[in-house]
SEFIZA-3560 file (N, C-alpha, C; in Angstrom, 3 decimals):
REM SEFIZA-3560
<numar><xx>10.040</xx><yy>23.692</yy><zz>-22.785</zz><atom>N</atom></numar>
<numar><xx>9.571</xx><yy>24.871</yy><zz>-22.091</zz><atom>CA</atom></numar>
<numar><xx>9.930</xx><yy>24.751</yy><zz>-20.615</zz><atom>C</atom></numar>
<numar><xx>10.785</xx><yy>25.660</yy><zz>-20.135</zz><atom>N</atom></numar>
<numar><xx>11.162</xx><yy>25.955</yy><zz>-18.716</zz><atom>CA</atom></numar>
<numar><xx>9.794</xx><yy>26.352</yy><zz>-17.763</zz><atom>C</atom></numar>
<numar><xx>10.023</xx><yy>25.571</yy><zz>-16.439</zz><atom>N</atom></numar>
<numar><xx>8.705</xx><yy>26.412</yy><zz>-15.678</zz><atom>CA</atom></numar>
<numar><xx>9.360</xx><yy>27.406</yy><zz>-14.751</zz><atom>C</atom></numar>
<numar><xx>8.908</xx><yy>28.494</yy><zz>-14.230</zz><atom>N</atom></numar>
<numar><xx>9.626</xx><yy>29.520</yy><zz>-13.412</zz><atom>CA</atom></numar>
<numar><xx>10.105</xx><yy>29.263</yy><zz>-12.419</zz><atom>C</atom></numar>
<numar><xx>10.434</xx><yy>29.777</yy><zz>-11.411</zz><atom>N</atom></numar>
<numar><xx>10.985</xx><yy>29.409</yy><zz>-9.401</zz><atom>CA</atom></numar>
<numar><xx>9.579</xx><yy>29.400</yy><zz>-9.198</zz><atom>C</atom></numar>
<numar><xx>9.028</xx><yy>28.219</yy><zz>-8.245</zz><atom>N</atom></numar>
<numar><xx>8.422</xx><yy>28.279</yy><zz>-7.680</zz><atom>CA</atom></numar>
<numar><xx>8.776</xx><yy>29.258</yy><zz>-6.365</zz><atom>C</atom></numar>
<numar><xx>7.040</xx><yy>30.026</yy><zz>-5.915</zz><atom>N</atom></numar>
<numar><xx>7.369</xx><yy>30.655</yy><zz>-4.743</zz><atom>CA</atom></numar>
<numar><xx>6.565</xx><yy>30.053</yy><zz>-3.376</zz><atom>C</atom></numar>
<numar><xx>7.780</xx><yy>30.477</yy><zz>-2.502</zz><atom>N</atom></numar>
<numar><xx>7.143</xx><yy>30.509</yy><zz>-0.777</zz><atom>CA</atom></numar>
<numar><xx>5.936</xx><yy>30.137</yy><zz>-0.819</zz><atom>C</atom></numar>
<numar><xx>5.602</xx><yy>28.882</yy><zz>-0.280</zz><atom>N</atom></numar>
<numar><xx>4.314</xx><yy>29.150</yy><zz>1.092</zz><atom>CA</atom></numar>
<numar><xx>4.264</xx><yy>29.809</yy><zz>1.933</zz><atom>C</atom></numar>
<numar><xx>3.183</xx><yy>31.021</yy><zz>2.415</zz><atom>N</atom></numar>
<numar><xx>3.646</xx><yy>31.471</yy><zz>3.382</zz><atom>CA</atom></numar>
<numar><xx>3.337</xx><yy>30.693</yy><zz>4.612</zz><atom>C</atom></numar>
<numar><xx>3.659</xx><yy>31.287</yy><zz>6.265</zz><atom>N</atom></numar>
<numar><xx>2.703</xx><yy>30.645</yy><zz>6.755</zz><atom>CA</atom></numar>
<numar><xx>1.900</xx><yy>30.347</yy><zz>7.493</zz><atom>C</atom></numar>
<numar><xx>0.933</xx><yy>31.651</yy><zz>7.018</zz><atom>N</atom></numar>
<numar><xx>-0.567</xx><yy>31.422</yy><zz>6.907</zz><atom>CA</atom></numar>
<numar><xx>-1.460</xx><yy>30.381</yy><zz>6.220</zz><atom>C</atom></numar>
<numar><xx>-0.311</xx><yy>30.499</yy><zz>4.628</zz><atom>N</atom></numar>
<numar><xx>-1.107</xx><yy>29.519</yy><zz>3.577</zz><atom>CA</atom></numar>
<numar><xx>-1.516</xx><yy>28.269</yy><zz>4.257</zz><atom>C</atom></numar>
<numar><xx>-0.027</xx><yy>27.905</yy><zz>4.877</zz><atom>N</atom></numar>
<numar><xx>0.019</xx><yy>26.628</yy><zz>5.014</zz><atom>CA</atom></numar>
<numar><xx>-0.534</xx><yy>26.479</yy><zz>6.808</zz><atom>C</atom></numar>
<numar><xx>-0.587</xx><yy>26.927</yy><zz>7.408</zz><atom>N</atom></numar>
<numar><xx>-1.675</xx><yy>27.123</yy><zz>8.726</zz><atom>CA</atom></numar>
<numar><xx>-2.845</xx><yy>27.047</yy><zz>8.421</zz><atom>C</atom></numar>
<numar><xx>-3.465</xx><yy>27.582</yy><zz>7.297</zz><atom>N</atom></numar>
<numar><xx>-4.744</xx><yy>27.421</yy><zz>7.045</zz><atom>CA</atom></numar>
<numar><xx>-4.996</xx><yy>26.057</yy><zz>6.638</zz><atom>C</atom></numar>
<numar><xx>-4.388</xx><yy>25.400</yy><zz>5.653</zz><atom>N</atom></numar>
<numar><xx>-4.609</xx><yy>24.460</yy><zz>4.659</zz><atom>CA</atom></numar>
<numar><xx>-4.282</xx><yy>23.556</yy><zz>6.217</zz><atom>C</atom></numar>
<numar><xx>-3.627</xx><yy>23.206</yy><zz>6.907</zz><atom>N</atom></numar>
<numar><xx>-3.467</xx><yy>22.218</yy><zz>7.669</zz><atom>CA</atom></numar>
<numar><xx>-4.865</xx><yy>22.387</yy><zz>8.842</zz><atom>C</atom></numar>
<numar><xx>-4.955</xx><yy>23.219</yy><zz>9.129</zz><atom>N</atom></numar>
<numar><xx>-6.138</xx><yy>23.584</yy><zz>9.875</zz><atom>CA</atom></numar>
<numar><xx>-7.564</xx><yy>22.951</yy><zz>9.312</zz><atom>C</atom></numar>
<numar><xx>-7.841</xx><yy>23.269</yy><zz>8.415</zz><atom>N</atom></numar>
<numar><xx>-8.733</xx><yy>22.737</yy><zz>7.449</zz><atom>CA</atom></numar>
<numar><xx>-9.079</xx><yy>21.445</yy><zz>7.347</zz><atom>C</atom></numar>
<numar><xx>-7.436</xx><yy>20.939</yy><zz>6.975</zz><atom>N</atom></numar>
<numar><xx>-7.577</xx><yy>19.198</yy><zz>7.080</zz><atom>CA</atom></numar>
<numar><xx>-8.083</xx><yy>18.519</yy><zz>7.981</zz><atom>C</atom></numar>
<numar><xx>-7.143</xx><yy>18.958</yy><zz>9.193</zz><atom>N</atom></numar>
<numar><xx>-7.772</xx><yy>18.997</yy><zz>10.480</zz><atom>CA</atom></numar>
<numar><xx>-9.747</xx><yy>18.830</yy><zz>10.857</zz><atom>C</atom></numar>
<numar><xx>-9.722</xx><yy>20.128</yy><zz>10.588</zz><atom>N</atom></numar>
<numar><xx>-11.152</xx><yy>20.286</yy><zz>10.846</zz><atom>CA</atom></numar>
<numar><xx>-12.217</xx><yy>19.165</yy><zz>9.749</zz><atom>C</atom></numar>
<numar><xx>-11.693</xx><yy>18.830</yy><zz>8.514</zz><atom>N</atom></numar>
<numar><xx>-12.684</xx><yy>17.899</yy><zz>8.265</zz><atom>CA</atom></numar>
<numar><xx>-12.291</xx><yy>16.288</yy><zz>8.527</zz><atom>C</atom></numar>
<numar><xx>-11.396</xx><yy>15.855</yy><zz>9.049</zz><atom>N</atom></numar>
<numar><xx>-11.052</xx><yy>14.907</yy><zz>9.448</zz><atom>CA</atom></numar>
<numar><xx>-12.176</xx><yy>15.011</yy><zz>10.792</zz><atom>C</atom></numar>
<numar><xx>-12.124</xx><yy>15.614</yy><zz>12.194</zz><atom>N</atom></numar>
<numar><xx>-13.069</xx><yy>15.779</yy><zz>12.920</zz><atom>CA</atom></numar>
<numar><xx>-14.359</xx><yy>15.214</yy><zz>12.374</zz><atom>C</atom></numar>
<numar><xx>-14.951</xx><yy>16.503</yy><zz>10.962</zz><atom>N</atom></numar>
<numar><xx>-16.349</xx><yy>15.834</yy><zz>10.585</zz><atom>CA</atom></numar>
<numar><xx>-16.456</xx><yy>14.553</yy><zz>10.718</zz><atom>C</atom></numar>
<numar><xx>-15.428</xx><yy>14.417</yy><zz>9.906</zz><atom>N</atom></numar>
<numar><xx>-16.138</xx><yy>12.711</yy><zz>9.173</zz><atom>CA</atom></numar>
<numar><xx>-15.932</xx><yy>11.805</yy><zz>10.237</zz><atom>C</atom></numar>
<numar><xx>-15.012</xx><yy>11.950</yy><zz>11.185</zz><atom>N</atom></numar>
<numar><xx>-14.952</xx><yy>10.583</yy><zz>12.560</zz><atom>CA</atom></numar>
<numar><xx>-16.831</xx><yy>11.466</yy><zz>13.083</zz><atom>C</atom></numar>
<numar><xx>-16.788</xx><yy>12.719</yy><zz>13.569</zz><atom>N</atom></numar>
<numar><xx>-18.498</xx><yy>12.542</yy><zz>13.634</zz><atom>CA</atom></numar>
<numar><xx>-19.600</xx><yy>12.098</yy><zz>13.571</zz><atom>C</atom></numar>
<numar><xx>-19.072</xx><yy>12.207</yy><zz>12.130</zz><atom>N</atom></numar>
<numar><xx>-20.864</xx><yy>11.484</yy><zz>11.245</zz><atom>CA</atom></numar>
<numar><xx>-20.378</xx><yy>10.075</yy><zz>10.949</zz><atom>C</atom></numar>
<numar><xx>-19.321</xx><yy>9.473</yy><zz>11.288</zz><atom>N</atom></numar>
<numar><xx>-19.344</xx><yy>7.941</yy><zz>10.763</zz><atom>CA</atom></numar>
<numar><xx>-19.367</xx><yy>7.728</yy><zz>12.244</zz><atom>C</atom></numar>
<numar><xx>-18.498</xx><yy>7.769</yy><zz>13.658</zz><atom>N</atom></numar>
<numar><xx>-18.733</xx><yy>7.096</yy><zz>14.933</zz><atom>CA</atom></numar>
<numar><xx>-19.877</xx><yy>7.538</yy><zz>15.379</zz><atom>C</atom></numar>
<numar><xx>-20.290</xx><yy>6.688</yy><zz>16.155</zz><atom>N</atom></numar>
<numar><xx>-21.592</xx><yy>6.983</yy><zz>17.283</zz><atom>CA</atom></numar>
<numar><xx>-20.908</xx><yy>7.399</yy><zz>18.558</zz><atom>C</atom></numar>
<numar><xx>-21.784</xx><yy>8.213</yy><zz>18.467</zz><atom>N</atom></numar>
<numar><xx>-21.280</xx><yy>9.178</yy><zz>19.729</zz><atom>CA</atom></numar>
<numar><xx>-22.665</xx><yy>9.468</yy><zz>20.999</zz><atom>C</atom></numar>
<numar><xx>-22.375</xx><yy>8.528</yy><zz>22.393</zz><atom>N</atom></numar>
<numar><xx>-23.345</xx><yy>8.704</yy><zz>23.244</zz><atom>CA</atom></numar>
<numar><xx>-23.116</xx><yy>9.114</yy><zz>24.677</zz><atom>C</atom></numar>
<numar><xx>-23.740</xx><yy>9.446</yy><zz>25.773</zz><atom>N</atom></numar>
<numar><xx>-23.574</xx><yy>10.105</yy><zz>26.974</zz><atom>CA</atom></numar>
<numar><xx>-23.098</xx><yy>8.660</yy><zz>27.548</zz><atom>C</atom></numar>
<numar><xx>-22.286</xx><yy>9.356</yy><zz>28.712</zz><atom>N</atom></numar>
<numar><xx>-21.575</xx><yy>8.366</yy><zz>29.289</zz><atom>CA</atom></numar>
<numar><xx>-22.737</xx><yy>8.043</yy><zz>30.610</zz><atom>C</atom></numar>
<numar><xx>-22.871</xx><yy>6.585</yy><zz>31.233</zz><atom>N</atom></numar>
<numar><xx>-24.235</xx><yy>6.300</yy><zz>31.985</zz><atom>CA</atom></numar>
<numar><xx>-23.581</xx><yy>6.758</yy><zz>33.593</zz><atom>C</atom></numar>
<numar><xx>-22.175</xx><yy>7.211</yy><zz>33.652</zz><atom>N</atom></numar>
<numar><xx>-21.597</xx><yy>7.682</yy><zz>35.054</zz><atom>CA</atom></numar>
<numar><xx>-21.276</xx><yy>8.938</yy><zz>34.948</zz><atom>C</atom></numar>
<numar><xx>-21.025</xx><yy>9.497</yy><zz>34.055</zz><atom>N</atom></numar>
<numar><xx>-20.958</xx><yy>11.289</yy><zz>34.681</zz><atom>CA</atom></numar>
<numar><xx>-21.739</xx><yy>11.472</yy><zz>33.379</zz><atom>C</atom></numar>
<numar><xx>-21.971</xx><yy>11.206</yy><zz>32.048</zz><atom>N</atom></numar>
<numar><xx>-22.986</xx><yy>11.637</yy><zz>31.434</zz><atom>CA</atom></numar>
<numar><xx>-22.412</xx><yy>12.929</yy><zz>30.255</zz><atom>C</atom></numar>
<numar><xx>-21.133</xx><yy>12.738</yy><zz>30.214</zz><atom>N</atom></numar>
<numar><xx>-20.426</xx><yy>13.383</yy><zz>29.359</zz><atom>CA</atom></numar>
<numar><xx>-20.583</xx><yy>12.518</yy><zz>28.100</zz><atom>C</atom></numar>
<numar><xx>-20.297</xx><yy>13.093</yy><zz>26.736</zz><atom>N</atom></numar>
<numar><xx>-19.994</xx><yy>12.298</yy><zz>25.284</zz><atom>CA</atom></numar>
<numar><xx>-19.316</xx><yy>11.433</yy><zz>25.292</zz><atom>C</atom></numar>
<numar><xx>-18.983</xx><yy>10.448</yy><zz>24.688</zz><atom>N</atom></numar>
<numar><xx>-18.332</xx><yy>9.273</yy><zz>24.298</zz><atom>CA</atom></numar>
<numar><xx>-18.632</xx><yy>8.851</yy><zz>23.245</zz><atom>C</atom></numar>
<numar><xx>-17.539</xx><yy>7.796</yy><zz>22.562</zz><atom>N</atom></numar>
<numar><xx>-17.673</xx><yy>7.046</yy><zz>21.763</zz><atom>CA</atom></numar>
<numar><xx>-18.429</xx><yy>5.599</yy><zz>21.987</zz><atom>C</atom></numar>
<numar><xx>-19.354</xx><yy>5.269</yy><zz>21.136</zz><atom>N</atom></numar>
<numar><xx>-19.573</xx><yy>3.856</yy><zz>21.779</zz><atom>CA</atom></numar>
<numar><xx>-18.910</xx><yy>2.683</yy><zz>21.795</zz><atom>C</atom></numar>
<numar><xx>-18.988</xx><yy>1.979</yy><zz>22.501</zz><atom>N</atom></numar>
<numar><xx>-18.154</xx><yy>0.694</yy><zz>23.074</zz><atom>CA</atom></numar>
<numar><xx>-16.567</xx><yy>1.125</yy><zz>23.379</zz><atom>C</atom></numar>
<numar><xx>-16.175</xx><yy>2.437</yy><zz>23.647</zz><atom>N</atom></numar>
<numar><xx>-15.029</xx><yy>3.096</yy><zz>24.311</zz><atom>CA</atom></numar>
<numar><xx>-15.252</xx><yy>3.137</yy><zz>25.851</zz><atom>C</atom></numar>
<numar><xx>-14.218</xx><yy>3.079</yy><zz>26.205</zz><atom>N</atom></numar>
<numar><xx>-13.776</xx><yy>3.496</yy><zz>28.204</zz><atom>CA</atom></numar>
<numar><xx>-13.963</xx><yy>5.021</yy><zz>28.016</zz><atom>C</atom></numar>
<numar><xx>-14.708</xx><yy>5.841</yy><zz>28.710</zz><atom>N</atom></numar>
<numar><xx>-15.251</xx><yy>6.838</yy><zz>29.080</zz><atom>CA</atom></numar>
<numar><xx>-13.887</xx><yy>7.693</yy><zz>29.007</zz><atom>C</atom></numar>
<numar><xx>-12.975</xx><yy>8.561</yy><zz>28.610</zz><atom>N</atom></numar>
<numar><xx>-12.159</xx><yy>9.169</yy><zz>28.653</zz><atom>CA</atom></numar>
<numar><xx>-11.805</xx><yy>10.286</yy><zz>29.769</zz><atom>C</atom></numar>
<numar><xx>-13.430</xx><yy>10.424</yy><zz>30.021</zz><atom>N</atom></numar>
<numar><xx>-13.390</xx><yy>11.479</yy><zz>31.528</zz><atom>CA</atom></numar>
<numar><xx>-14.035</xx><yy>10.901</yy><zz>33.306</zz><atom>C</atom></numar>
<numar><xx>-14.353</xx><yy>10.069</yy><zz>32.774</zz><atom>N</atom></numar>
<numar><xx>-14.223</xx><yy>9.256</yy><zz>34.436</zz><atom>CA</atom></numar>
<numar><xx>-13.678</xx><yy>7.833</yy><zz>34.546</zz><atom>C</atom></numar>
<numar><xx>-13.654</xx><yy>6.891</yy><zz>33.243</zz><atom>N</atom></numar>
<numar><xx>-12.846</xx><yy>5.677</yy><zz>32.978</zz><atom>CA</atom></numar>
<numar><xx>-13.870</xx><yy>4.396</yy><zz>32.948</zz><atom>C</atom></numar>
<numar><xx>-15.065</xx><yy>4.462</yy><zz>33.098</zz><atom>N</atom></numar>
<numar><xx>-16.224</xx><yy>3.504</yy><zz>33.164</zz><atom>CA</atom></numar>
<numar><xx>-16.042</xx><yy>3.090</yy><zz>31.724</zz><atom>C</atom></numar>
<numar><xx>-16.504</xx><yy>1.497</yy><zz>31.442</zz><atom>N</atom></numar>
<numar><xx>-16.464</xx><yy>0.597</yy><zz>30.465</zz><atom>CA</atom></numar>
<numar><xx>-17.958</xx><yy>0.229</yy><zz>31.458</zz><atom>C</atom></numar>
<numar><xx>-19.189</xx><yy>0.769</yy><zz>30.943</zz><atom>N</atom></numar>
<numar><xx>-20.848</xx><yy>-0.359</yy><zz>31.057</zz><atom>CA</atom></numar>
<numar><xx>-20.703</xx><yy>0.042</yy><zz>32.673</zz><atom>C</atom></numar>
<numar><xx>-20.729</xx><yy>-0.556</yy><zz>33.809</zz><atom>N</atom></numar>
<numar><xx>-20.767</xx><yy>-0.669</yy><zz>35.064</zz><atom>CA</atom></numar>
<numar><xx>-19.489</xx><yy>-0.522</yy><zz>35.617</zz><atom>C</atom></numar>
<numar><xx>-18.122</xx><yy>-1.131</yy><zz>34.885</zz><atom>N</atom></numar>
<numar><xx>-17.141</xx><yy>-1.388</yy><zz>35.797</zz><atom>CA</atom></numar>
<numar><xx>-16.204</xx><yy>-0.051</yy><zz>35.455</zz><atom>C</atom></numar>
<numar><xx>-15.224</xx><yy>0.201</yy><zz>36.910</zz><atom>N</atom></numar>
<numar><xx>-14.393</xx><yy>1.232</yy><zz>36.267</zz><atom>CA</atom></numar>
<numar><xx>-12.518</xx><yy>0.239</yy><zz>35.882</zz><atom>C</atom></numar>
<numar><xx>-12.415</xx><yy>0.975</yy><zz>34.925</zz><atom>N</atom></numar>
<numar><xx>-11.470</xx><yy>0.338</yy><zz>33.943</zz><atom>CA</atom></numar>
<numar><xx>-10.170</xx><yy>0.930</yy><zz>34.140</zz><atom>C</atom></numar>
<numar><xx>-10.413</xx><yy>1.882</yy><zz>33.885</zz><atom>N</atom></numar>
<numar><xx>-9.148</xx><yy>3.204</yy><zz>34.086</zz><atom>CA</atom></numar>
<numar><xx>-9.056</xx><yy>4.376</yy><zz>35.319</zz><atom>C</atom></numar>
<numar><xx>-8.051</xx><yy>4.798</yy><zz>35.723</zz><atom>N</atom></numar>
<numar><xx>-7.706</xx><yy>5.554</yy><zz>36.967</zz><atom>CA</atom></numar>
<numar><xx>-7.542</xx><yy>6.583</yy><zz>36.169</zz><atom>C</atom></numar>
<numar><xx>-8.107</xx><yy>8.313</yy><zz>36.541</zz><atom>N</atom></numar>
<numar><xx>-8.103</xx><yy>8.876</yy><zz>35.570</zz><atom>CA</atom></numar>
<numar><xx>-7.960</xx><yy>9.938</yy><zz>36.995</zz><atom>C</atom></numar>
<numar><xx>-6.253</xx><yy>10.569</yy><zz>36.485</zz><atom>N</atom></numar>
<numar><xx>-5.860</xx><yy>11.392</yy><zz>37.187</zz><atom>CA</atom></numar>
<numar><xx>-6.147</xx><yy>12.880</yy><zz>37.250</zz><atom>C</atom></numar>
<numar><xx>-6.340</xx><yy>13.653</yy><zz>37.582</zz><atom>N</atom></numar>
<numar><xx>-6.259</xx><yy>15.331</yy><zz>37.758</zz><atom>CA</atom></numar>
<numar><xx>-5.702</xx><yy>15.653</yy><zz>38.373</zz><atom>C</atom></numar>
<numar><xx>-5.681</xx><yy>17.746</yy><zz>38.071</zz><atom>N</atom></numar>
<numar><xx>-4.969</xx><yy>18.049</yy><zz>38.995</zz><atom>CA</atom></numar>
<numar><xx>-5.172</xx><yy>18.144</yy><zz>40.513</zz><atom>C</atom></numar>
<numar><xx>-6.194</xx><yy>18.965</yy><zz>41.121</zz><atom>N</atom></numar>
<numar><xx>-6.846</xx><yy>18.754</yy><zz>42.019</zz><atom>CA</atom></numar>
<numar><xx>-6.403</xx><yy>17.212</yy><zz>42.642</zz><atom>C</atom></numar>
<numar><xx>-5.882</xx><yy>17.149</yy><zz>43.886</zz><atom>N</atom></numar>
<numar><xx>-6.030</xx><yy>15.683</yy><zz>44.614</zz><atom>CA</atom></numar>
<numar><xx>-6.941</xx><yy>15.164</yy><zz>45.162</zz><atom>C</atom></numar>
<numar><xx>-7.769</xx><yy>16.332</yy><zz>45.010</zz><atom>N</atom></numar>
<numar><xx>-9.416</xx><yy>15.369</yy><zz>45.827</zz><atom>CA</atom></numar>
<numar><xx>-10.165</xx><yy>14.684</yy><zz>44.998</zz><atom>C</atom></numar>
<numar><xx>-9.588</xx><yy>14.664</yy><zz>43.531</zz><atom>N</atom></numar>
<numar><xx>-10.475</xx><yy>14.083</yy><zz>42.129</zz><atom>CA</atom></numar>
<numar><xx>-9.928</xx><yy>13.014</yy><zz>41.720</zz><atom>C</atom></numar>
<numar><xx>-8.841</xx><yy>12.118</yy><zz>42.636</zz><atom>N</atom></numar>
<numar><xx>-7.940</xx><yy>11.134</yy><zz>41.771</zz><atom>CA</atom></numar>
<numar><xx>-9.033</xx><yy>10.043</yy><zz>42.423</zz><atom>C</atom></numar>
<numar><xx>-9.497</xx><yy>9.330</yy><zz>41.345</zz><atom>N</atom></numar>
<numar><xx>-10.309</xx><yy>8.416</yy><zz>41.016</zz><atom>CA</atom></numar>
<numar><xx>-9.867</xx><yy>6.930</yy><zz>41.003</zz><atom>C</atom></numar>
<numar><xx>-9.840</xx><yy>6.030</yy><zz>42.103</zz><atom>N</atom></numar>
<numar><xx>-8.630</xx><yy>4.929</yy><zz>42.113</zz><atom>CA</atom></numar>
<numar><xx>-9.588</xx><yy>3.282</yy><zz>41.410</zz><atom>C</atom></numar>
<numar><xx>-8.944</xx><yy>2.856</yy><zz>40.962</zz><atom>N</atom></numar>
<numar><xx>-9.318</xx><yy>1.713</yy><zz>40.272</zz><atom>CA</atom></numar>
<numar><xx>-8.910</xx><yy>0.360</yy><zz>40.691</zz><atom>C</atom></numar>
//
């Protein structure tokens, strides 16, 4: 028994379906990492991560964390 032509993804189909993946990949790093305020600007983080938005690791700063603005470059 022959099977027919498969047809087209369109792509939406496939925008959606990747989107999706996407979005539950997100969940699950969620609900499995701990996620806490940073103790220098007090934004989210991961725990035992370098702060991604000001560069603090506990007390010390770790990383130089550039912007656009030049009055915000943060030196390490």
């Amino acid at each position: 028994m022959t099977i027919g032509p498969r047809k087209k993804i369109s792509k939406h189909k496939s925008r959606v379906r990747h989107s999706e993946w996407k979005r539950r990949q997100l969940t699950k790093l969620s609900n499995v990492a701990n996620v806490v305020k940073c103790k220098t600007c007090w934004k989210f983080k991961l725990t035992h991560r370098v702060c991604p938005h000001c560069g603090y690791y506990g007390e010390k700063q770790v990383l130089t964390i550039k912007t656009k603005s030049k009055e915000t470059i943060i030196e390490g």
